[in-house]
C-alpha positions in Angstrom: 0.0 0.0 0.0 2.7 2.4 0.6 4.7 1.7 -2.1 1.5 2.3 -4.1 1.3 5.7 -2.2 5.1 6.6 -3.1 4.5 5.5 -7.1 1.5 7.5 -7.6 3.1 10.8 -5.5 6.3 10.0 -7.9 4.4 9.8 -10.6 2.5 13.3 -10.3 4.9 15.1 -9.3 6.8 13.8 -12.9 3.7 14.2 -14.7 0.9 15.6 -13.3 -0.7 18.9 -11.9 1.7 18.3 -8.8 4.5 19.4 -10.6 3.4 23.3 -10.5 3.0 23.0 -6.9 5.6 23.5 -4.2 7.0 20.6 -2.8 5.4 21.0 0.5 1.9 21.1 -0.5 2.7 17.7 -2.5 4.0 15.6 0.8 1.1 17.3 2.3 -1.4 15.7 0.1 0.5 12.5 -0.3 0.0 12.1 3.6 -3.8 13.2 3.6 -4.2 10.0 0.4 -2.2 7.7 2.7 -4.4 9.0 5.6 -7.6 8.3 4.0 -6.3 4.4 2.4 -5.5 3.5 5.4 -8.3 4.5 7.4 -9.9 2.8 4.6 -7.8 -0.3 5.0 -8.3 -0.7 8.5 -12.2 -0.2 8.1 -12.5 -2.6 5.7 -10.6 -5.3 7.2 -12.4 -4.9 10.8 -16.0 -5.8 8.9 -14.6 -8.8 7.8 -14.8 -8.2 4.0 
């Protein structure tokens, strides 16, 4: 899952709308993403799916 995190950060800021924003504001969003997959991660897994 994190590696997943890191390839799609890597990949915006090469490619995307990331790369006109400060570095900063990039990690900051990466976190919030991880954040919210992880939450959803852990949800997911305590309902037994």
């Amino acid at each position: 899952m994190d590696a997943l995190i890191a390839t799609f950060l890597l990949l915006g800021t090469m490619l995307g709308a990331v790369a006109q924003l400060p570095v900063h504001v990039s990690l900051i969003g990466g976190a919030v993403i991880g954040a919210w997959l992880t939450t959803f991660l852990v949800r997911e897994h305590l309902t037994g799916r």
